[in-house]
N, C-alpha and C positions, 0 to 999 in steps of 0.2 A: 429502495433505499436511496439510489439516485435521484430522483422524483421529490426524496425532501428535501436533498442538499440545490437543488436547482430555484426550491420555491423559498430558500432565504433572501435573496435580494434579488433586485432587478437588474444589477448588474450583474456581469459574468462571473462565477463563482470558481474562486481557484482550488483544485482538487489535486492530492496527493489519494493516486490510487494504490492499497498496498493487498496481493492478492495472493494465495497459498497456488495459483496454477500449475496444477496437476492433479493431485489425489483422484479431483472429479472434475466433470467440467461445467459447474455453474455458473463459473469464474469467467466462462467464455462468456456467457450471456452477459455478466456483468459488465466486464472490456467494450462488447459491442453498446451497450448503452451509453455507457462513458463516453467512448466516439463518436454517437448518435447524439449526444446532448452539444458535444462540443463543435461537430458538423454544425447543430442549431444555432450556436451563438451564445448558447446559454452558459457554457465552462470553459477555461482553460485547462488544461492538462499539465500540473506543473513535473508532475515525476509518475511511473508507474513502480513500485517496489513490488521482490518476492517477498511474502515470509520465507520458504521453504529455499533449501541449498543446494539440490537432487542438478547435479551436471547437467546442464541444459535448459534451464527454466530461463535465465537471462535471456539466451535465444529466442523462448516462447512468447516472450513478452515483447520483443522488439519485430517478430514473427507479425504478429496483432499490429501494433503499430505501424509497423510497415504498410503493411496491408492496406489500415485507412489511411495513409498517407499523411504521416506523423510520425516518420520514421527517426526524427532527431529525441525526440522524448526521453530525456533520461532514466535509467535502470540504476535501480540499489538489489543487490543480493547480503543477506548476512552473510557475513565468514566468519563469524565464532559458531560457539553450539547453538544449530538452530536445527527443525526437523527437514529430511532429508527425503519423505516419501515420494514419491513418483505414480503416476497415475497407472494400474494393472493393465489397464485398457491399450496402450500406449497408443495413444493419440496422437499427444506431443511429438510420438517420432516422425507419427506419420505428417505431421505439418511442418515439421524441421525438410522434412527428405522432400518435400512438394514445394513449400512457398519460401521468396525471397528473405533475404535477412541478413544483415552485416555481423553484426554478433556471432559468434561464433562459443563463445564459453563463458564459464561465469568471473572468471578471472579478468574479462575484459572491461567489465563493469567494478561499480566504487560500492564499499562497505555500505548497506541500507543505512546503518545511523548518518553517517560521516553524510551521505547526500541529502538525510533531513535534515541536519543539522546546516548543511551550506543553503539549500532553499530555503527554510525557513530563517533564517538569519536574513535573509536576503528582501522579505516580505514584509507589507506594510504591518500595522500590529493589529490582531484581530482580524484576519484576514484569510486564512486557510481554510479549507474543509478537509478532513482527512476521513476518506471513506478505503475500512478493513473489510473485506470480505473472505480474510484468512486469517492463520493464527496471528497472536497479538506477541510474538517475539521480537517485531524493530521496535514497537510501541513502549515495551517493557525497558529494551536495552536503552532505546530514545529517553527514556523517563530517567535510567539510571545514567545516564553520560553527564563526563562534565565540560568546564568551558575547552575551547579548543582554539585553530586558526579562523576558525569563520564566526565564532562568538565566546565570548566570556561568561554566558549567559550557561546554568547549569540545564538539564533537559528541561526540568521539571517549570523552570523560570523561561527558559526560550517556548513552553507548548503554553505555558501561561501567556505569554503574551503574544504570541503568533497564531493560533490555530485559536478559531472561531467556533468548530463544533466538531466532531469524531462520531463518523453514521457508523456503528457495528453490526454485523450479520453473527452474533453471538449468540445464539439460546433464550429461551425466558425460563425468567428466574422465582422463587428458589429452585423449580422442579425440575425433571427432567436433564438431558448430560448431552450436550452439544458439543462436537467434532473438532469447530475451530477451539474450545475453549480446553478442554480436555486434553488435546495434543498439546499443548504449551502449559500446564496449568499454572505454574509458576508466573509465569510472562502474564497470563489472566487477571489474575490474582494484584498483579503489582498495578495492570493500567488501571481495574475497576475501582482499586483503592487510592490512585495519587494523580489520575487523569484529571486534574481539576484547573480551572479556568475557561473550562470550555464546555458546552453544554453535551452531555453523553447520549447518543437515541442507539438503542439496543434495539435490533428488527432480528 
């Protein structure tokens, strides 16, 4: 999914990575590519977001970051209703309780919208890539927000004119019942219907 948002332009492609880490860990594989393309020269990393609000995922994320040495990268967690699973495995604790990380909870980090809303406000127009490889809960809340301090612009008009294209790791469709889609359906339901001005690639 990375690999297409890379072959849109020749220049650096700015990505808001927004990822469910935990339940499983595919999401790790994905993080490494992320910092593997942006080692290249080919991305910037504008924000990593969770979907999910499970105590400690903030950490997870700046855990990873840290790691590649991209430790400032900013963190969005929702804090309204958003799903809250945790991975059975627990992995996450075991890379909280081994590697470095300034985060410490999810309270130390800003509301997922409120940080799209300030980045993308902040970007040229047409210009985002926003690659989900989790549920679509900031994307829905994103879609329903309205103007704020960092824009007047409602969600639906700020991803109209900011965000360039939305790579999703969703299911294919009509058949079949996919994890990220299913655990949110609502939130599904709202981007696959109002996500527009930006070209949608479902993987």
């Amino acid at each position: 999914m990375l690999v297409r948002a890379q072959q849109v332009s020749h220049n650096k492609t700015k990505v808001i990575f927004d990822s469910d880490m935990g339940p499983d860990y595919d999401d790790v594989g994905a993080i490494t590519l992320l910092h593997a393309f942006a080692d290249e020269g080919k991305e910037t990393i504008l924000a990593t977001m969770a979907s999910t609000k499970y105590e400690g995922v903030a950490a997870v994320l700046n855990v990873f970051n840290t790691y590649f040495k991209r430790p400032g990268i900013p963190i969005g967690v929702p804090k309204g209703n958003a799903v809250d699973e945790k991975d059975w495995q627990h992995w996450t604790d075991t890379l909280l309780k081994k590697y470095p990380h300034r985060i410490k909870t999810n309270a130390e980090v800003p509301d997922a919208v409120k940080l799209y809303r300030k980045i993308l406000s902040s970007q040229p127009d047409h210009s985002v890539t926003i690659v989900t490889v989790g549920f679509l809960t900031n994307l829905g809340n994103l879609i329903n927000s309205s103007g704020d301090e960092y824009s007047s612009y409602s969600g639906r008009e700020l991803i109209r004119r900011k965000v360039k294209q939305l790579v999703s790791m969703a299911g294919r469709f009509p058949e079949g019942k996919e994890f990220n889609v299913f655990k949110d359906a609502a939130a599904s339901k709202t981007v696959y219907e109002n996500f527009y001005g930006s070209t949608t690639d479902s993987k």
